[in-house]
C-alpha positions in Angstrom: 47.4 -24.3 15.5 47.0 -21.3 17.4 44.1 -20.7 19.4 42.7 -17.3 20.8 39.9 -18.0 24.0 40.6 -15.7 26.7 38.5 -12.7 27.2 39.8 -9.1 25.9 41.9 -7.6 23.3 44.8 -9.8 22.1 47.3 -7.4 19.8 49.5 -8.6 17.1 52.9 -7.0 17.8 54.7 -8.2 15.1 54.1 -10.8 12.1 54.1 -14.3 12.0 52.9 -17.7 10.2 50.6 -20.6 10.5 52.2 -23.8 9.5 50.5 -25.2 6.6 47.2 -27.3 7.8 47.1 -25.8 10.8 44.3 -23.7 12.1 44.3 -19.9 13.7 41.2 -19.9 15.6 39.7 -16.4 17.5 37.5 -18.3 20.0 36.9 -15.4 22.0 37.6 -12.2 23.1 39.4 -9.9 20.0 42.4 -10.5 17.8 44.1 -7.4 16.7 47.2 -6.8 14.5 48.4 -3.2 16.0 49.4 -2.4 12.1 48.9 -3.2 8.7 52.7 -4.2 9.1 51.6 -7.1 11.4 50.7 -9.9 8.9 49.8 -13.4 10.0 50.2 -16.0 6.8 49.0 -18.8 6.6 50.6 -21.9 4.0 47.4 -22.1 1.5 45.9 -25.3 3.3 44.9 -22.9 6.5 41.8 -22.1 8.2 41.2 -18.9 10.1 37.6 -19.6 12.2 36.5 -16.9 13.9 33.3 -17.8 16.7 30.6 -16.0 17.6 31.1 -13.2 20.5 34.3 -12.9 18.7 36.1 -10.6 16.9 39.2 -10.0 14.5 40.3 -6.4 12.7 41.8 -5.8 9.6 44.1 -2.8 9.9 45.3 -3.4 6.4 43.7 -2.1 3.2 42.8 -5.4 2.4 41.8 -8.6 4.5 44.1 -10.5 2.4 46.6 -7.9 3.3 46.5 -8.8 7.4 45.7 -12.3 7.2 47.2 -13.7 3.5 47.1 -17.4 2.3 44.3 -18.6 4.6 42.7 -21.6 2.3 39.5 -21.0 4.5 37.7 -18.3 6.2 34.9 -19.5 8.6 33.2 -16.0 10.3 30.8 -17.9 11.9 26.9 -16.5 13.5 27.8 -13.5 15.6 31.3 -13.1 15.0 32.6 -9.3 13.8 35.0 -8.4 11.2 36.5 -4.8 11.8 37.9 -3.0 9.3 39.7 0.5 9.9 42.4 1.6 7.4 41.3 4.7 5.0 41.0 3.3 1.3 40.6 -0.1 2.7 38.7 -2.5 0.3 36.1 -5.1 1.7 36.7 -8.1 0.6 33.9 -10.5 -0.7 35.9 -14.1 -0.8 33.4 -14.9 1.9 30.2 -14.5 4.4 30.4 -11.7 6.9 28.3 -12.2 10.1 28.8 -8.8 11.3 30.9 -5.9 9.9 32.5 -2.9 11.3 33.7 0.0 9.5 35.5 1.6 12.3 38.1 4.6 10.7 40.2 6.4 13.1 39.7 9.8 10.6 37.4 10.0 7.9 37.9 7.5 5.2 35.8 5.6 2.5 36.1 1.6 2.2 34.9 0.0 -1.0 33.1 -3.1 -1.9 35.5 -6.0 -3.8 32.2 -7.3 -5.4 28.9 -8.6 -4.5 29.3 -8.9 -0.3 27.3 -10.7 1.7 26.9 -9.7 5.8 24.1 -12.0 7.7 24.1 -10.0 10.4 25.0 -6.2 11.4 26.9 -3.7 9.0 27.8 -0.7 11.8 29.5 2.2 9.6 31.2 4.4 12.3 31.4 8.5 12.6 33.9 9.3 9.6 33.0 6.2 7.9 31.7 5.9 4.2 30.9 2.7 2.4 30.6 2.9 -1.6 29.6 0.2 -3.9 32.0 2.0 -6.6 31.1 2.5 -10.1 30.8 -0.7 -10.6 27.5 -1.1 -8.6 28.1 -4.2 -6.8 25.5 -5.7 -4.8 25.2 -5.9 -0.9 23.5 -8.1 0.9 23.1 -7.4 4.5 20.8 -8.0 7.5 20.7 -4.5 9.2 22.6 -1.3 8.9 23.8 0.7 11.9 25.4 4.4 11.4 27.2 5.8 14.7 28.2 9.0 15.9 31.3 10.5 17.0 34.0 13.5 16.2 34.7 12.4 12.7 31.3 13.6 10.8 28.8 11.6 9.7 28.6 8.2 8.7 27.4 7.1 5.1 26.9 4.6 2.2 27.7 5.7 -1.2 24.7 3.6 -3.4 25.3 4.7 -6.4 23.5 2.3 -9.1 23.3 -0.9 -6.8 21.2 -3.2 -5.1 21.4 -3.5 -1.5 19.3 -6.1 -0.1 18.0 -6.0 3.3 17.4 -9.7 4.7 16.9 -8.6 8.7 13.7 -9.8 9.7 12.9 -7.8 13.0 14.4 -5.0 15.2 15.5 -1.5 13.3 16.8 -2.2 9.4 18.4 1.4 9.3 19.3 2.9 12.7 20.7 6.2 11.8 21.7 8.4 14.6 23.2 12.0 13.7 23.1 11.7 9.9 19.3 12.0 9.0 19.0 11.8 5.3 22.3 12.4 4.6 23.2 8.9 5.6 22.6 7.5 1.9 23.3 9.2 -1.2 21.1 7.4 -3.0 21.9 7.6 -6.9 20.0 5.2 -8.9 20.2 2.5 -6.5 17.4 -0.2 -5.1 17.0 -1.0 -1.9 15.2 -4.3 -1.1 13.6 -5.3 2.4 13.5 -9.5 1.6 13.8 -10.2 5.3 10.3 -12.7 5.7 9.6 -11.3 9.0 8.4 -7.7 10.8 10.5 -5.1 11.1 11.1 -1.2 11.8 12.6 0.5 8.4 14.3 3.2 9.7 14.9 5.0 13.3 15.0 8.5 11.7 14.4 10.2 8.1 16.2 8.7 5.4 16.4 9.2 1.2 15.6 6.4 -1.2 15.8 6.5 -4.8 14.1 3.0 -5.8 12.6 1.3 -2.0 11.5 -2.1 -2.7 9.7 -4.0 0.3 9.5 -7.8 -1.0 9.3 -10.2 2.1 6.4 -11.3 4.0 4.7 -9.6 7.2 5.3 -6.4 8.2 8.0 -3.7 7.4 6.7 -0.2 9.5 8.4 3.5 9.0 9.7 4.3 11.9 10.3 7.9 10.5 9.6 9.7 7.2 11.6 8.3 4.2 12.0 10.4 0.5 12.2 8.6 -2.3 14.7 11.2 -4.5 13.1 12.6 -8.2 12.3 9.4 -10.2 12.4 6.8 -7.7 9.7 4.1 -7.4 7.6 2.6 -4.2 7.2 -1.1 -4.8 5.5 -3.2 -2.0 5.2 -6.6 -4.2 4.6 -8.8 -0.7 3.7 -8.7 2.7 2.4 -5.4 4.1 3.9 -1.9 4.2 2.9 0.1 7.7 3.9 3.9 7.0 2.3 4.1 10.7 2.6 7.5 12.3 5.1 8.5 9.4 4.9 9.1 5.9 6.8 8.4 2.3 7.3 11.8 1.0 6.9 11.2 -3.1 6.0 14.1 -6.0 5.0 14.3 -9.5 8.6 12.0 -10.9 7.7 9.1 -8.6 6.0 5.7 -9.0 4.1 3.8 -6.2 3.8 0.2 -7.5 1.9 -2.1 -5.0 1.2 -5.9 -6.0 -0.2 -9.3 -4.0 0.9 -7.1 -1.3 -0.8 -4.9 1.3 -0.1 -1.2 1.7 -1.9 1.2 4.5 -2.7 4.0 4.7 -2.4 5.7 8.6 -2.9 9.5 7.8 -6.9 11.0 6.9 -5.8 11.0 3.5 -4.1 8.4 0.8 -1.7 11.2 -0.1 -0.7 12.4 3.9 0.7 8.7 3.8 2.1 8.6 0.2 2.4 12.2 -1.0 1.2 12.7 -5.0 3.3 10.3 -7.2 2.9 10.7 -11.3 2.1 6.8 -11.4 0.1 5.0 -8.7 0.0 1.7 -9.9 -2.0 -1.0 -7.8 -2.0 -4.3 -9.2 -3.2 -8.2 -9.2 -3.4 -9.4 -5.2 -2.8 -5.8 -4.1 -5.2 -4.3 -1.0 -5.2 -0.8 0.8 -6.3 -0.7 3.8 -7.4 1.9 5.4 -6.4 1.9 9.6 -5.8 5.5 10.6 -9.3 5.7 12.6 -11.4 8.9 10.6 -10.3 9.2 7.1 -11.3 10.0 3.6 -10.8 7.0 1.2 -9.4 8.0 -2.1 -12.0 7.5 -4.8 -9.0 8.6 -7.7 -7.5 5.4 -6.6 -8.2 2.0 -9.2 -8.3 -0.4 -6.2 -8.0 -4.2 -6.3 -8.5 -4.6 -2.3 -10.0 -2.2 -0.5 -9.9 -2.7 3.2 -10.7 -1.2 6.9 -9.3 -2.0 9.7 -8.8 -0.7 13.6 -11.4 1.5 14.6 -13.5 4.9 13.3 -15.4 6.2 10.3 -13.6 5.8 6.8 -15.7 8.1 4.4 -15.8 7.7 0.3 -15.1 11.2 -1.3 -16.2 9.9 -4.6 -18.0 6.9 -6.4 -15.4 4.3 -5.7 -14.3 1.3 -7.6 -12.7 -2.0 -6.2 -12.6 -4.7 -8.8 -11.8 -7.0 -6.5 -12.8 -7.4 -2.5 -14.3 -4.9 0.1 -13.9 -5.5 3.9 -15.2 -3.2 6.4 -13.0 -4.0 9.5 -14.1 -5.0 13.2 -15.0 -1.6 15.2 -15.1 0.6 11.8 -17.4 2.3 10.1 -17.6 2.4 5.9 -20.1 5.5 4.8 -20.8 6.9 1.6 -21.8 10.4 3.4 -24.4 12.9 3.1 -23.4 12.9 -0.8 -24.0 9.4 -1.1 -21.5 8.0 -3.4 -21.9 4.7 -5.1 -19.2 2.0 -4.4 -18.0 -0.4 -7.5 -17.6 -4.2 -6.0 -15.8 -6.8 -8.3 -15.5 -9.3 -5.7 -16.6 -10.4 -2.2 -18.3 -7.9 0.3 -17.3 -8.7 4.0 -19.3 -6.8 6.7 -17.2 -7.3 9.9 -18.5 -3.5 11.1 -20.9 -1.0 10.1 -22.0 -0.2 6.8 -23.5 3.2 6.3 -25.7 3.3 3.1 -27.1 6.6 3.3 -29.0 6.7 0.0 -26.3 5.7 -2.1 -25.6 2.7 -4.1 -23.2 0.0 -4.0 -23.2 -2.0 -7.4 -21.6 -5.6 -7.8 -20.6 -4.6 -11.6 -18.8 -7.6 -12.9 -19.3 -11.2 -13.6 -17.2 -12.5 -10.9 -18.5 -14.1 -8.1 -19.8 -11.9 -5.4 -19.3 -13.7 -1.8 -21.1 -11.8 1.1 -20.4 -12.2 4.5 -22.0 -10.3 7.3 -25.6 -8.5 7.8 -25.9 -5.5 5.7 -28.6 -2.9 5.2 -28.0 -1.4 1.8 -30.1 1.7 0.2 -30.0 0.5 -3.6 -28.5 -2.6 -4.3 -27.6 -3.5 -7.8 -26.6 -7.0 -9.3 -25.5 -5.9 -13.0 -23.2 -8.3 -15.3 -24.2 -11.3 -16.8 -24.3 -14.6 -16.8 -23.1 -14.0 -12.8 -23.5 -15.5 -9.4 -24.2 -13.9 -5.5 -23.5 -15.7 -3.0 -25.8 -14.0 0.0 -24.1 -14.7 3.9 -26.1 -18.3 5.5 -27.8 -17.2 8.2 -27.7 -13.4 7.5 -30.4 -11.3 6.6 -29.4 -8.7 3.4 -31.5 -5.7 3.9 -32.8 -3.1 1.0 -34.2 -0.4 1.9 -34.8 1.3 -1.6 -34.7 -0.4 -4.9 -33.0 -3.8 -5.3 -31.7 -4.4 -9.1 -30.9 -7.7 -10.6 -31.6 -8.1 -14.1 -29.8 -11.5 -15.9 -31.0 -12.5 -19.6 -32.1 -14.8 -21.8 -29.6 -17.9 -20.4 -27.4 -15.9 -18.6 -28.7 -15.5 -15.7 -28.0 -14.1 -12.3 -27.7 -16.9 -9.7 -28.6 -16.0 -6.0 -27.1 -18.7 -3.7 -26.3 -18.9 -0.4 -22.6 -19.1 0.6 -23.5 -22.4 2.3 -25.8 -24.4 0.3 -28.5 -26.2 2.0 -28.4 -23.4 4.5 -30.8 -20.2 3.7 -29.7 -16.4 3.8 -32.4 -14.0 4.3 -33.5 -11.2 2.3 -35.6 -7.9 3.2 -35.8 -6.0 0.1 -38.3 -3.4 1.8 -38.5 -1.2 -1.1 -39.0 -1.8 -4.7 -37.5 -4.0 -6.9 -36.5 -4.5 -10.7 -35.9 -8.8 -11.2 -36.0 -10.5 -14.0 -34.0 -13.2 -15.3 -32.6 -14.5 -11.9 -32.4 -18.4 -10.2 -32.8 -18.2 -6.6 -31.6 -21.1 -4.3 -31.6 -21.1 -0.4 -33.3 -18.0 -0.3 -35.9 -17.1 2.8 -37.7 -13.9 3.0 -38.1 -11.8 6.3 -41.3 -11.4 7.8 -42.4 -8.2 6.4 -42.0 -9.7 2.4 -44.6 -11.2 1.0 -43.4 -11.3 -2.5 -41.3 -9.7 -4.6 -41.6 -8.5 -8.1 -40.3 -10.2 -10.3 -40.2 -12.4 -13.8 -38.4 -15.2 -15.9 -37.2 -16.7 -12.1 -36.0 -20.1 -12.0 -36.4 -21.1 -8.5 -33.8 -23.9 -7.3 -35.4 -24.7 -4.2 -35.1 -24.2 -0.7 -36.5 -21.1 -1.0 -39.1 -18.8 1.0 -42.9 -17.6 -0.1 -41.3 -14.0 -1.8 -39.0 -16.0 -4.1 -42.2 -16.9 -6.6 -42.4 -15.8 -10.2 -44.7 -13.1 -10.2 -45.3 -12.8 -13.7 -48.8 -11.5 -14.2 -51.2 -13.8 -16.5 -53.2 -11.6 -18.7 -56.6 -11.7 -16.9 -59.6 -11.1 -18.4 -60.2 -6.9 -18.6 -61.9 -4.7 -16.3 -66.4 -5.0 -17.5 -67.2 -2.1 -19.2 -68.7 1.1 -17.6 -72.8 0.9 -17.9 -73.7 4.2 -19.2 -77.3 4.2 -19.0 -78.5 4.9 -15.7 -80.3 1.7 -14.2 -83.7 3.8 -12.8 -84.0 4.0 -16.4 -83.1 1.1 -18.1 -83.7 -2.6 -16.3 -81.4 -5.0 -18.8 -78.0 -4.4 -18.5 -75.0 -5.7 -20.5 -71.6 -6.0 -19.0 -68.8 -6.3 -21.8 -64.5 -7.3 -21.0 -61.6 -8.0 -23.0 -60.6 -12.1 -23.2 -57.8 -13.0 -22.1 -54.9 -14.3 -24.5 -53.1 -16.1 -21.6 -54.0 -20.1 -22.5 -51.3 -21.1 -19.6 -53.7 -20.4 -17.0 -57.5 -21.6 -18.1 -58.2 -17.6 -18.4 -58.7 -17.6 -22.3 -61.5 -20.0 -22.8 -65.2 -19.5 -21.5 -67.2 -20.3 -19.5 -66.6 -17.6 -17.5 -68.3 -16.9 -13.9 -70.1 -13.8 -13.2 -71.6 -12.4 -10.1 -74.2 -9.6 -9.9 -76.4 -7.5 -7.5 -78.8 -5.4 -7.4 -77.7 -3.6 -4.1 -74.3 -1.3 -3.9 -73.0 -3.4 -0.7 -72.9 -7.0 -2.8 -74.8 -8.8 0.2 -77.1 -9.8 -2.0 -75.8 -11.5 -5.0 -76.1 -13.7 -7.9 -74.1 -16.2 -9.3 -73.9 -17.0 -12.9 -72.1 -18.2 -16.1 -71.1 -16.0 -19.3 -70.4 -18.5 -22.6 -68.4 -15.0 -24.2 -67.0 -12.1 -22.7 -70.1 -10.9 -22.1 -73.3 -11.0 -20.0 -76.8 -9.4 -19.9 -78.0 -9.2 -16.8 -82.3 -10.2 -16.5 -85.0 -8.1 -16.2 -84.0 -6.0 -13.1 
């Protein structure tokens, strides 16, 4: 056994052996052959453990090469491998915590096959990592390029995967090389790490970037995606924050039960004008970059504000599913007033301004409302459907209010609590037919509301009653001879046909006067729908 735990550099001046089952441990401090002539070998049965804070180079083209016949190789958390020899080849016979690629001159290393590095890959000035033709996979935490008199630092991609597990600090920090860093190809690169991170530290080129772990992963510089290349957020949220992803007319921007926002005034001074703009099942934009236009062009799922200012609709605007107006912002359809498409729930956290547009809920999801609202028109359309108004709320109208069901399919007004009423103010008109109304109270200033074919469920307020007209009998008949003339009069009227309310069969009561005030007045009864009055 030997066994390496002072502080400092430890050199390797010439070669030498491990007896079989023994152990060459690197407890501390650095172990470094001076050469790729100084070999340690170990009988087949060995272990070479390397702890954290410590660190062994390779100065060979190959680990194997510098340390040969070592049964196992422990790099344990925080431990570094260093590698330095031009042409070298990285192995992949194990798990890398942390790997340097540290040339004296410029030289390219290659990947062995699929690699795996928990920790820190740092690819020094002069330093180039390819995955080779045959597009292995890398699997790494974070990625660190340094500076220095030998050029740039780089990965070659090519037409592999490179998956990005870090879950906070800077996943690309990439000092001196700018875009140049990757030559992207055809490859993907992943961000998996479930936790918030920075993307980048300066620009950067992607072909395929694919963000697929939870929370957040923020730009913390413009990235390209190269001609072709595809944006997929499929979890957690993407934050282009103060920077942008620069995409054209060959790109694809895939989003899905994930969140993207969108920072800049505009949807595409956040993610340029891709061919494709795909948002799918569970996806939400959300809007956070204080006064901006929201993209009507967009097919939303989710559409969201959040942080503070006024977010303005440039266009009717469809979300099929949810719309939440964020704390401290402001949703308005503008002095064009736009209508707004709602599949799903409406959540009212800020201000709504309605304008004189119209927001419709157009499918026959449930609608859940939260907040207090004041809309302009308010439409209800799909059916059989239900509406579920905020408990405790009040829902203002101030135009027409539009909820039209049919023949058993109805629209259902509920309360999101049941037992619990929600108010409603429809101060305008309204167009209602076909409609069951539980838990509903009426503000002050409604006394009823027009309506027929209601189904009332209870619980509800004085407005919510069917106001189906009966047909009454008809307006008497004008007299056309002039009473100073004539002194029997005869008052005629249409019967009623409506047997549901007494109205259709006589007797039928009739009062008259003979002075234009009425304070004087008669009281009879008519056997038809008609009466002659007595001598006057």
């Amino acid at each position: 056994n030997l066994a390496v735990s002072g502080t400092g550099t430890k050199s390797v001046g010439g070669s030498f052996s491990i007896l079989s089952g023994g152990t060459l441990s690197v407890l501390n401090g650095t172990l470094n052959p001076t050469s790729s002539a100084k070999v340690i070998t170990g009988g087949g049965s060995n272990t070479l453990s390397v702890a954290s804070g410590a660190t062994i180079n390779v100065r060979a083209t190959t680990f194997a090469g510098q340390y040969a016949n070592f049964g196992t190789v422990n790099l344990a958390s925080g431990s570094i491998a260093a590698y330095f020899a031009v042409g070298s080849t990285i192995s992949n016979a194990f798990t890398y915590s942390n790997l340097s690629l540290t040339p004296t001159s410029t030289a390219t290393f290659s990947l062995a096959g699929t690699t795996t590095i928990t920790g820190v890959l740092t690819v020094a000035s002069g330093g180039t990592l390819t995955t080779t033709a045959s597009n292995y996979t890398l699997n790494v935490g974070s990625v660190v390029f340094t500076t220095g008199g030998s050029g740039p630092a780089g990965i070659i991609a090519n037409a592999s995967t490179i998956n990005i597990t870090g879950t906070s600090g800077t996943l690309f920090t990439i000092p001196g090389c700018s875009s140049t860093c990757i030559t992207a190809g055809t490859s993907t690169v992943n961000l998996t790490g479930n936790g918030s991170a920075t993307i980048n530290s300066t620009g950067i080129t992607f072909y395929n970037l694919t963000s697929s772990g939870t929370s957040t992963k923020s730009l913390g510089s413009g990235v390209t995606l190269a001609s072709g290349g595809t944006l997929s957020v499929i979890n957690g949220i993407f934050d282009p924050g103060l920077a942008d992803v620069i995409m054209s007319g060959s790109n694809t921007l895939s989003v899905s039960n994930a969140q993207i926002n969108v920072a800049a005034s505009t949807f595409a001074g956040d993610y340029g004008t891709p061919t494709t703009v795909t948002l799918g099942s569970g996806s939400i934009v959300n809007y956070d970059g204080g006064t901006s236009t929201i993209d009507h062009t967009q097919s939303y799922v989710n559409l969201s504000t959040s942080g503070t200012g006024t977010f303005s609709l440039n266009g009717t605007t469809t979300a099929t599913g949810n719309v939440t107006i964020g704390s401290g912002t402001t949703l308005d359809v503008t002095s064009s007033n736009y209508a707004l498409n709602v599949g799903g729930t409406w959540s009212n956290y800020g201000t709504f301004t309605a304008r004189s547009g119209t927001v419709t809920f157009n499918t026959t999801a449930t609608n859940i409302m939260s907040g207090t609202t004041t809309f302009y028109n308010l439409t209800i359309s799909g059916n059989p459907k239900e509406v579920d108004f905020p408990a405790g709320n009040t829902t203002t109208v101030t135009n027409t209010f539009t909820a039209n069901g049919t023949s058993g399919n109805l629209i259902n007004l509920y309360s999101t609590s049941s037992g619990t009423q929600w108010t409603f103010a429809p101060n305008g008109t309204a167009s209602v037919s076909y409609v069951a109304v539980r838990d509903g109270a009426c503000a002050g200033t409604v006394s009823y509301i027009t309506q027929s074919n209601l189904t009332n469920n209870g619980n509800n307020g004085q407005c919510w009653v069917d106001t189906t007209p009966p047909t009454v009998p008809g307006t008497p008949t004008t007299i056309t001879t002039s009473p100073t003339t004539t002194t029997v009069l005869t008052f005629t009227w249409t019967a009623s046909t409506d047997s549901s309310d007494g109205l259709a069969t006589p007797p039928y009561t009739v009062q008259y006067s003979t002075d234009n005030t009425f304070t004087t007045n008669t009281q009879t009864t008519a056997s038809t729908n008609s009466f002659t009055t007595p001598s006057l």
